[in-house]
C-alpha positions as CSV (number, residue, x, y, z in Angstrom):
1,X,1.9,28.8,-89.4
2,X,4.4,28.4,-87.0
3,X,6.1,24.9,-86.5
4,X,7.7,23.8,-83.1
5,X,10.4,21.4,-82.6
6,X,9.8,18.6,-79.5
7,X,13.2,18.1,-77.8
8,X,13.4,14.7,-76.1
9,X,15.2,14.5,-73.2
10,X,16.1,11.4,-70.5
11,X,13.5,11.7,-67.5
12,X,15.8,10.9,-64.1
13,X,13.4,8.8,-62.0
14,X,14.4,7.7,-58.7
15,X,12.7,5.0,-57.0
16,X,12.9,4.6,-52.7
17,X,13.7,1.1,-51.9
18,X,13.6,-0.6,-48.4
19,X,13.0,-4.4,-47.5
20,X,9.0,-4.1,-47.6
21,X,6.8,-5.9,-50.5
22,X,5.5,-2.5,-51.2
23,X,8.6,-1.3,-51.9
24,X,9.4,-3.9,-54.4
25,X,5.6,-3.1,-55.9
26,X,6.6,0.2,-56.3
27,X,9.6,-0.4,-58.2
28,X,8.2,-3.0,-60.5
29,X,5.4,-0.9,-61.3
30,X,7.2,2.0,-62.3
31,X,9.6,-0.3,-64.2
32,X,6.8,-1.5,-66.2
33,X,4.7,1.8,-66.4
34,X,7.6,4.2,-67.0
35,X,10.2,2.3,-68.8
36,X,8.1,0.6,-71.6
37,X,10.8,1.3,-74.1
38,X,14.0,0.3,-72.3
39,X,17.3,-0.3,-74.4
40,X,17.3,-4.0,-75.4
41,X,13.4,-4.0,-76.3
42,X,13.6,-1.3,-78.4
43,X,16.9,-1.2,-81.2
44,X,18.6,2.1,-81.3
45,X,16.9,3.4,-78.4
46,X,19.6,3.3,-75.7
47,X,19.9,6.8,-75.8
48,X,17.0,7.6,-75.0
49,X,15.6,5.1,-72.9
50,X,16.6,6.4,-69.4
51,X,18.2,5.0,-66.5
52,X,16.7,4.3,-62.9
53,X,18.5,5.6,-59.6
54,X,17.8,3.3,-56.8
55,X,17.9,5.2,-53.3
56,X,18.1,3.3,-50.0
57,X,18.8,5.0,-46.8
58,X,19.4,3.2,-43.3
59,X,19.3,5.0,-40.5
60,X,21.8,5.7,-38.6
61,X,22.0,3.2,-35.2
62,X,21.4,5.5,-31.7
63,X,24.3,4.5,-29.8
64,X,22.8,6.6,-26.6
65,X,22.8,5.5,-23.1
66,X,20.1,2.9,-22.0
67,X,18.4,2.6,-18.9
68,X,18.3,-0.6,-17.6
69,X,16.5,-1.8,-14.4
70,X,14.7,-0.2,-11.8
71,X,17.2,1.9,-10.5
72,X,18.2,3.5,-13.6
73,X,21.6,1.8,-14.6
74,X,22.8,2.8,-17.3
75,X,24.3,1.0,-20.2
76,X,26.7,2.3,-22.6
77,X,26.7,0.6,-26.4
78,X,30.2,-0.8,-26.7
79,X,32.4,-0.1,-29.7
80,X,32.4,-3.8,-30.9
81,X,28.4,-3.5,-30.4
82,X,28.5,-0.2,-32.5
83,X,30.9,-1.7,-35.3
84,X,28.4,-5.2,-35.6
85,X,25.5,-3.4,-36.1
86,X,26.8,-1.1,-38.7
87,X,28.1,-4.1,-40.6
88,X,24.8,-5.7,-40.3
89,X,23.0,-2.6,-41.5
90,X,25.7,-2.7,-44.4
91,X,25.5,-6.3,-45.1
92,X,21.2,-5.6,-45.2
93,X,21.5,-2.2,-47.7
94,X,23.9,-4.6,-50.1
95,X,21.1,-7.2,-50.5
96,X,18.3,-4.7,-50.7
97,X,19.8,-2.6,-53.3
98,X,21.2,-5.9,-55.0
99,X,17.7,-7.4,-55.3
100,X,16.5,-4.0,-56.8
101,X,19.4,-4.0,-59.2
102,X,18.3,-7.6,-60.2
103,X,14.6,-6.8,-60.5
104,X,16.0,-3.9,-63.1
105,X,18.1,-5.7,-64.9
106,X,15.4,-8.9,-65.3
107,X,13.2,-5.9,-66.8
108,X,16.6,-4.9,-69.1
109,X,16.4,-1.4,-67.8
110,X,19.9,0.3,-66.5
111,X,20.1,1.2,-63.1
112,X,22.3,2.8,-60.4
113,X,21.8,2.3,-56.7
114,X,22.6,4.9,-53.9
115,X,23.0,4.1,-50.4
116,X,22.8,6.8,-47.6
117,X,22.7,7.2,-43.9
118,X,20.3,9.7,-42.0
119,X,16.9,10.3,-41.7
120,X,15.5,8.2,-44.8
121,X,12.1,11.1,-45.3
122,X,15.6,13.9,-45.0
123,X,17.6,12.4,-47.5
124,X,15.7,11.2,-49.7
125,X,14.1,14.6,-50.6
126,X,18.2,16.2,-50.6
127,X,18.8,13.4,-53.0
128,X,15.9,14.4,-55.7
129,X,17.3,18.1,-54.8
130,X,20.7,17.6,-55.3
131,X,20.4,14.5,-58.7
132,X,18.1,17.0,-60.5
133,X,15.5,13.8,-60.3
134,X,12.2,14.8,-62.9
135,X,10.2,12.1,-60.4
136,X,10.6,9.9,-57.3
137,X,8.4,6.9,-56.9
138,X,7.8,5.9,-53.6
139,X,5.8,2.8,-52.2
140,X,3.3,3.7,-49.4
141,X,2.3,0.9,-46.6
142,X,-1.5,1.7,-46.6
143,X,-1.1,3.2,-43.1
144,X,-4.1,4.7,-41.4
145,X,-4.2,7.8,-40.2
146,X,-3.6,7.3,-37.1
147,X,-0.6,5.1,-37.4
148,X,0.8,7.4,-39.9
149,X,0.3,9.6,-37.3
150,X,2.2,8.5,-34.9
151,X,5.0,6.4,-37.0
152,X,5.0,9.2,-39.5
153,X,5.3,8.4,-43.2
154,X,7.9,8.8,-45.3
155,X,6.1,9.0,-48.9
156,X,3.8,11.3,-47.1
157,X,6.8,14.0,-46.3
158,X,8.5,13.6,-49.6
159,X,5.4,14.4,-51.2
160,X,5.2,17.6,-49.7
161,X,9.0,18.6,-49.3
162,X,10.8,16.6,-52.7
163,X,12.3,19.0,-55.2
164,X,10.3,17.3,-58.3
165,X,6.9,15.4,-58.6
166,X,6.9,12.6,-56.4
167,X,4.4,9.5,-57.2
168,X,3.2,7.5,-54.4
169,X,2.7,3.8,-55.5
170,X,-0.3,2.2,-53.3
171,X,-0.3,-1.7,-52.5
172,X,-3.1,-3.4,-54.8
173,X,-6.4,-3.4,-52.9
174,X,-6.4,-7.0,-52.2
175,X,-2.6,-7.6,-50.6
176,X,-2.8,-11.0,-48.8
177,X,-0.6,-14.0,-49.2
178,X,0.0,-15.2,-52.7
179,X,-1.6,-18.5,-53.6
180,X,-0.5,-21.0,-56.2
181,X,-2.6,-23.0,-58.3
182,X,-1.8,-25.7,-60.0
183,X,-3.6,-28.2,-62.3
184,X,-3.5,-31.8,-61.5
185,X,-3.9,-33.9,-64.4
């Protein structure tokens, strides 16, 4: 009779953030499907608990010549143009990844956040590649396929070019505004 040994090791899961709702569905359901044990629920179990790497990317803005009017004119995107845009695209990753960080750390689970430029379907599948991610969690928007193709989708590419397993989180069936109730007495 033979016996094995089971060696436990931390599973890296990254999870894509943006500023849609499904996005932020996505991260709070792998929070609360794949980090049922984190740290502070759990005594002792830091170790092995886990951590979540939050990836946003923005894409990087075109400065390119623009055609204006009839005759072709062109316009050229001025450097302060160029430099208030980039802040705005900084000031906009900061809150995203800050409200993801929150989310985690309302759910007690550690987190890290990376923020990239490029082509977010690109670098999110070099970032699995080069972390040595086990599983990236993406959200999908519930496109049809006809808008997906002609928008393309991200979850879509990184499930067929991602260096692990890649889990693609669908928006509840029934997605419309949230209604509260409240009991009058």
């Amino acid at each position: 009779m033979e016996t094995s040994t089971t060696v436990q090791t931390k599973t890296r899961v990254m999870v894509a953030v943006d500023e849609s709702d499904w996005s932020s569905y996505a991260l709070t359901w792998a929070l609360n499907h794949l980090f049922i044990n984190a740290p502070s629920t759990v005594e002792g179990s830091e170790a092995e608990a886990g951590m979540v790497t939050l990836i946003h990317v923005t894409q990087p803005f075109q400065h390119i010549v623009y055609p204006l009017g009839p005759a072709g004119a062109t316009y050229y995107v001025s450097a302060s143009v160029m430099e208030s845009v980039k802040k705005a695209q900084d000031e906009s990753s900061a809150a995203i990844l800050s409200r993801a960080l929150q989310i985690c750390k309302d759910r007690m689970v550690k987190a890290e956040a990376v923020h990239l430029t490029g082509d977010p379907k690109d670098m999110i599948c070099q970032a699995t590649e080069k972390m040595h991610v086990d599983l990236l969690v993406v959200g999908s928007r519930g496109l049809g396929m006809v808008k997906r193709a002609f928008l393309g989708s991200v979850s879509n590419y990184c499930a067929h070019h991602a260096a692990c397993p890649v889990m693609i989180v669908k928006p509840p069936r029934w997605s419309g505004p949230k209604v509260s109730v409240s009991s009058s007495k």
